[in-house]
N, C-alpha and C positions, 0 to 999 in steps of 0.2 A: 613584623609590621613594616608599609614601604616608608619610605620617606615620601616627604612632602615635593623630590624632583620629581620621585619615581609616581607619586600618583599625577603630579599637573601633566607625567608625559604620554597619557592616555588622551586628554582634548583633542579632536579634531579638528578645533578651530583654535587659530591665533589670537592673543588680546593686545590690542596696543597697547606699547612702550611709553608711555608719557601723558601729557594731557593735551587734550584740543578741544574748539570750542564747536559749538552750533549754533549758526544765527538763521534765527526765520524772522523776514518782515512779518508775515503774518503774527508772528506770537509777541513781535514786540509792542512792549508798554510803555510809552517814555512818558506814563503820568498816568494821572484816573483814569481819563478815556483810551488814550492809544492812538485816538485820531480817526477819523473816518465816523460814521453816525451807529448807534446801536437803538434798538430796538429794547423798551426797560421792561418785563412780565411783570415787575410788581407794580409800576405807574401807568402800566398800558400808554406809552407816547415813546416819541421819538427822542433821542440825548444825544449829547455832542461837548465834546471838550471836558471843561472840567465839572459839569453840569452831568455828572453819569451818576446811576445806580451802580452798587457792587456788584462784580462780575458775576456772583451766582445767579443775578437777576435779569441777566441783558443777553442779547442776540447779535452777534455781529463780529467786528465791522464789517459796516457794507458801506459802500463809496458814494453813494446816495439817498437826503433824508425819505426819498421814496420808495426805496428799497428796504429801507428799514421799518417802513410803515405795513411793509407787503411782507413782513419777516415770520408770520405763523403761517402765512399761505402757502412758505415757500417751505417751511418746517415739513407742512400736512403735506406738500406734493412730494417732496424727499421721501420722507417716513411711508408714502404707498407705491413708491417705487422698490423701496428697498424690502418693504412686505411680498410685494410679487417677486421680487429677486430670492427674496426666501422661498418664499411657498415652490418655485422653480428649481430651484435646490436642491429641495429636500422631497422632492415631486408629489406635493401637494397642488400644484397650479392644474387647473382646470382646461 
């Protein structure tokens, strides 16, 4: 049986030594909203601040309440690019 050096000495890749963080504006939450305006699926309107839906329910942030009003248009136009990006792929596209 190897030991536990001799099997970690098969990885071909390094794992860091310690701890470190990762910060994304994007992901930060400094409260309900996060800041910037969402878009709510279960109240159909725009939120903002501490006036938000729970994150399973919201679309965003986006930096504008008009942006977030336009937030399933912009859903639908992603979701048929990225269907042509498939079907292109997997050479399905016509």
């Amino acid at each position: 049986m190897k030991s536990t050096l001799e099997i970690w000495d098969f990885l071909p890749e390094s794992v860091a030594d310690g701890r470190f963080e990762v910060h994304s504006d994007c992901m930060n939450d400094s409260g309900p909203g996060g800041g910037g305006y969402f878009w709510c699926l279960r109240d159909s309107r725009v939120e903002t601040g501490d006036d938000v839906c729970p994150a399973q329910y919201r679309l965003g942030p986006y930096a504008t309440a008009d942006e977030a009003t336009r937030a399933l248009e912009t859903v639908e136009k992603r979701n048929a690019e990225w269907d042509a990006e498939d079907a292109r792929w997997t050479g399905e596209a016509s």
